[in-house]
N, C-alpha and C positions, 0 to 999 in steps of 0.2 A: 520311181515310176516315170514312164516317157508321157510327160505332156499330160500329167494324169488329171487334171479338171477338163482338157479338149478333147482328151481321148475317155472318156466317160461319156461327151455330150456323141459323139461320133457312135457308141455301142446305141445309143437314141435315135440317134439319126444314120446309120449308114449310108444312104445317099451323097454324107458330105464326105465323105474321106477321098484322099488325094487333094482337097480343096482347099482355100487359106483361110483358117475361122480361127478367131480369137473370142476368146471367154473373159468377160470382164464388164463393165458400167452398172447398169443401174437394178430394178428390183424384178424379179423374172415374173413378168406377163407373158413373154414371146411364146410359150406352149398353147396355150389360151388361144390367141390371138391365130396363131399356125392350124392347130384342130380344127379352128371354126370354119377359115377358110377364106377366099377373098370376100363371100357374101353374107359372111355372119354367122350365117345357119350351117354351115355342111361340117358333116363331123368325119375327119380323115384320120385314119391312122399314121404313124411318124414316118414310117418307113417310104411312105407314099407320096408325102408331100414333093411336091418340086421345087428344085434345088433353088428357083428362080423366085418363090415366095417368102423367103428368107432375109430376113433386113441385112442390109452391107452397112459395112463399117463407116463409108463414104457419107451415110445419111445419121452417123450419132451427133449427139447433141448432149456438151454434157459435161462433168471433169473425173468418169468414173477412169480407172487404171485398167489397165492389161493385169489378168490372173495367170494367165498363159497363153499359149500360141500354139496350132499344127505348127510342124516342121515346113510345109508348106507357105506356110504365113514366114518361119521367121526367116527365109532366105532372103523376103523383102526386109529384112534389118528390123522386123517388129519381135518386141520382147516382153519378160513378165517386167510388170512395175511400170512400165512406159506409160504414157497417158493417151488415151483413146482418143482424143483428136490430133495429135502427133503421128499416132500410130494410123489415121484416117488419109493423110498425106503420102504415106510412103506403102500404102495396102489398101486402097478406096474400096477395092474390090473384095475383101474379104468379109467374109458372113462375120457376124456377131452374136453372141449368144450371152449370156448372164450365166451367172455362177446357179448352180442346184447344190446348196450347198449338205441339204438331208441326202440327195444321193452319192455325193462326194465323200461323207463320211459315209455311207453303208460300205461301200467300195474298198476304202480305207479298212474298215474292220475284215472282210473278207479276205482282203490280200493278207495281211497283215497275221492272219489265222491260220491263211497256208504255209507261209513259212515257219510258224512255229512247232506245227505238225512237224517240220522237216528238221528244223534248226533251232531248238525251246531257247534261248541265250541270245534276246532280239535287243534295242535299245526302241522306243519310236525315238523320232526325232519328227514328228509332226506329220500331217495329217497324208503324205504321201513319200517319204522316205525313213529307211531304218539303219540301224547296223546291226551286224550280226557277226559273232565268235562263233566259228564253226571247228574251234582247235577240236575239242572233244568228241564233233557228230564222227561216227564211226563210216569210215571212205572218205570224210570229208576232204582228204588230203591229196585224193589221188590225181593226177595231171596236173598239182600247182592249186585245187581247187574246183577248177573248171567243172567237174564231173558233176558236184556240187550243186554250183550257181547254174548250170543248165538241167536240172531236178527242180530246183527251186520257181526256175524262169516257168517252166513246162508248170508245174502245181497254179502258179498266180493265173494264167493263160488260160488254162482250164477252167478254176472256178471264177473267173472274172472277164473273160475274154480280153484282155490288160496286158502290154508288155512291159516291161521295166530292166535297164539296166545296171550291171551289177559291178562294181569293183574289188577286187580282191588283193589283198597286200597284207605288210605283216601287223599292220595298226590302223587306228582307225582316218587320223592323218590325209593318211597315203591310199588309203582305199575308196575315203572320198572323191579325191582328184579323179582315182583311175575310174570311179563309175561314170565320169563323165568323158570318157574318151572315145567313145563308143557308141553313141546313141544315135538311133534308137535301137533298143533290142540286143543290147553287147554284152560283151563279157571280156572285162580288163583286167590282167594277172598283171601287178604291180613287185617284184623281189628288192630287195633291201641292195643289192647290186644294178641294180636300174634307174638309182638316182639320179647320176648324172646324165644319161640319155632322156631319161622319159620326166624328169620333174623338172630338172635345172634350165630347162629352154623356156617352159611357163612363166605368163606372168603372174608377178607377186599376187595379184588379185584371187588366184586360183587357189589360192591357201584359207580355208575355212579360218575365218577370222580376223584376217587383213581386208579392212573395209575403204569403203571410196576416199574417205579422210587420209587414214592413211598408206592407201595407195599414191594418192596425190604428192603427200610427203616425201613417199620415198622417187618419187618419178623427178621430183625436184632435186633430189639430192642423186638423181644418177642412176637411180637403184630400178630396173622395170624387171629383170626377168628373178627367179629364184637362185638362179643360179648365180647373180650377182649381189644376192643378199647373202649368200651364203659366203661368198669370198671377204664381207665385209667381218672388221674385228669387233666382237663381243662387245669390248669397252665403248668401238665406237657408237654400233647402235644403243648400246643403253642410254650415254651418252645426249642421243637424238630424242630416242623416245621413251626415255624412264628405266629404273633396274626391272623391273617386272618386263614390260612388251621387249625391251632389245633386248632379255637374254633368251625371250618367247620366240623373237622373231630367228635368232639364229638358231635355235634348238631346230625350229621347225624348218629352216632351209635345208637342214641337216637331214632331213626325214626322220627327225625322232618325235615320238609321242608315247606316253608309256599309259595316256588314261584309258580307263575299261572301259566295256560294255556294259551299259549297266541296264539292268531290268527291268527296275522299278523306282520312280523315281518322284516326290511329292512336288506338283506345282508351285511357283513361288506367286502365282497373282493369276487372275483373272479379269478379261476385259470384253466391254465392246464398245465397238465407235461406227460411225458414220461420216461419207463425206455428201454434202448438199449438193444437187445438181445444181441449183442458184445460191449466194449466199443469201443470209436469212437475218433478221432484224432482230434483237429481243423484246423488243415491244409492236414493231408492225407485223409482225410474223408471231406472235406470243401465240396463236393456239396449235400454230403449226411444228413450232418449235416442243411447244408442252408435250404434245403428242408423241413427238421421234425421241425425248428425251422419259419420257416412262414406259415406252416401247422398251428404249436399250435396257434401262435397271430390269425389269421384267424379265427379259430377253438371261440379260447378268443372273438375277434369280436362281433362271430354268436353269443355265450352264451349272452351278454351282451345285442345284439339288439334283440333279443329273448324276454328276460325278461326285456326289459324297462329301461336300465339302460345307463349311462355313466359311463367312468371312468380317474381322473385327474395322478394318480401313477401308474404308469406300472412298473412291477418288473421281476428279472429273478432268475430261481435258477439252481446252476450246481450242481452235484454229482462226486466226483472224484472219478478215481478207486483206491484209498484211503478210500472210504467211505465220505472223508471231505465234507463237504456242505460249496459252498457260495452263499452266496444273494448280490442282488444289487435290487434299482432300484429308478427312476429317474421321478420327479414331473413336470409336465407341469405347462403352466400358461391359458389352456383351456382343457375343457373335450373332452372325445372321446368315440367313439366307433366304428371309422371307423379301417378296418384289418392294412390295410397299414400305418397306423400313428402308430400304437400299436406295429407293426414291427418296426417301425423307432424309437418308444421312447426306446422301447427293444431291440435294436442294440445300444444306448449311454451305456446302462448300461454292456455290454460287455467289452466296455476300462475300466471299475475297475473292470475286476476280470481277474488272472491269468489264460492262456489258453498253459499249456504248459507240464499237464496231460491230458491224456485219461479220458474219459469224463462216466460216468453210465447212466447218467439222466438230463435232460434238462426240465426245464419249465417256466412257464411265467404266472405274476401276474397282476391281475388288481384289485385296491384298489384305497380309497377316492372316493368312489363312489357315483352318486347322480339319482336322477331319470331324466328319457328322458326329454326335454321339461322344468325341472325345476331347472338345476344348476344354483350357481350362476355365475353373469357376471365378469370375472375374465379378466385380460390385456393379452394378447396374447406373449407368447414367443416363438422366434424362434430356429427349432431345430437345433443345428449343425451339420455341414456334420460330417458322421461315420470314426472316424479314422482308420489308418489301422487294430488295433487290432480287433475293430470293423466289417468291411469286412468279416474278415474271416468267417462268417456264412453266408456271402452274394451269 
């Protein structure tokens, strides 16, 4: 989907389109706050508001992240991930809005719905892109495809007012790369004879999987575009980066990928976290901290009975204002998915981690998971009262 958290907030706001607005920081009041009007009292509709009542980016305050960007926004060099006082420097003037994230997933299921109408054989791959095998839809082949992914574009547009760009090639690979060659609103036919024109001038980065790390790696050893990973020998990259990723990395220079589509596919974990607009104390902050920290378990709960699941490992993670990260977290001997039990396993794993920095980011994990109705029968352990380190988020 193009830009699909800033172009959801734009179907809201049409007023803003063409304009540079970035989606991301802290907990959405700004609808609230926009309705009422500059005097409190006056109740406006969206469409109506002036583009000029609109908080700028110039005025955040805060350490929340960029979710995304208009196209407009990102010509000033603002991006997803980037941090919103970063991104306040090189875009002052760009409106700012918070994530909705209830209607980001409706959106999600609706697009998501249309193409299955069209193309049943989807993959998600999260809450705003998919993959889709369309060997078997019948025409699906005609033009290279094209015929296809402009039915598809046309179905999502209609029921969602939403554009999204689509890539087409012989794997999934390669179909990634090309959905992004085109946006917004494109259609990329990628053939298995087009590697060395259209992949090998890319940089390494543009490979689903080769991440900053090891893009770094390879920039140091020489290596920036695909087409020069591809020239390198087998032995050597393994060599560099292990038997597994250097015979990964040349397969995929290569444009091969043989993995499927796949359907259906069972979660390995479930999380939520939070990052603190100030950092936070565990004992001077302790009721404010209690509060954001059985919010999340709660929050973890709802995800979990939502979608059908239990879960035996509950985890925690802190951010120090250090940057350090730790983990903990602490196995049952029955599953769950109640709030309060997920609070209670996630308060043991508090006594093994140090609580005597200011704290960034707080959150909580839920893994070894199993479906509602079909874990197995496991002996029940009891949980120990929380010691006092533990408390402290109490």
């Amino acid at each position: 989907m193009d830009a699909f958290f800033a172009s959801v907030e734009l179907l809201r706001y049409p007023q803003l389109k063409g304009l540079p607005v970035v989606i991301g920081g802290g907990r959405r009041k700004v609808d609230e706050l926009l309705l009422r009007g500059p005097d409190g009292t006056e109740e406006r509709e969206r469409r109506f508001i002036p583009v000029e009542d609109f908080p700028l980016l110039k005025d955040y305050v805060g350490r929340g992240v960029i979710t995304t960007a208009t196209y407009a926004a990102r010509q000033f060099g603002v991006g997803s991930a980037m941090g919103m006082m970063k991104a306040a420097k090189l875009c002052p003037q760009a409106i700012v809005l918070p994530v909705d994230f209830d209607e980001v997933r409706r959106f999600s299921r609706t697009f998501k719905a249309a193409i299955t109408e069209i193309a049943p054989v989807m993959q998600d791959r999260g809450v705003d892109e998919v993959y889709i095998d369309f060997t078997d839809v019948p025409g699906g082949q005609r033009e290279g495809g094209r015929v296809l992914a402009r039915l598809i574009q046309k179905s999502i547009f209609d029921k969602t007012g939403l554009t999204c760009s689509i890539g087409v090639a012989p794997n999934r690979l390669l179909a990634k790369m090309a959905s992004e060659f085109n946006k917004p609103n494109g259609i990329s036919i990628v053939y298995a004879e087009d590697l060395q024109e259209k992949i090998w001038p890319l940089n390494v980065r543009k490979v689903n999987g080769i991440g900053p790390k090891a893009g770094e790696k390879l920039a140091r050893l020489g290596i920036e575009t695909i087409g020069q990973l591809a020239a390198q020998d087998p032995q050597w990259l393994i060599g560099h980066f292990g038997k597994s990723t250097g015979a990964w990395m040349h397969r995929v220079a290569w444009g091969r990928d043989d993995s499927p589509v796949v359907t259906e596919s069972e979660p390995v974990s479930m999380s939520r976290e939070t990052t603190f607009d100030r950092d936070l104390h565990a004992v001077r902050d302790k009721a404010e901290l209690g509060a954001i920290f059985t919010d999340l378990c709660m929050r973890l709960a709802e995800d979990l009975q939502r979608k059908g699941y239990v879960a035996r490992t509950i985890g925690i993670k802190l951010r120090y204002d250090d940057f350090k990260i730790a983990t903990r977290d602490h196995t049952a001997g029955t599953y769950t998915a109640d709030g309060a039990t997920i609070r209670q396993l996630a308060g043991q794993c508090l006594k093994r981690v140090p609580l005597d920095r200011r704290l960034r980011l707080l959150g909580v994990r839920a893994s070894s998971l199993a479906r509602m109705g079909e874990e197995p029968v496991l002996i029940a352990a009891r949980i120990p009262p929380a010691s006092v380190t533990g408390e402290l988020f109490r």
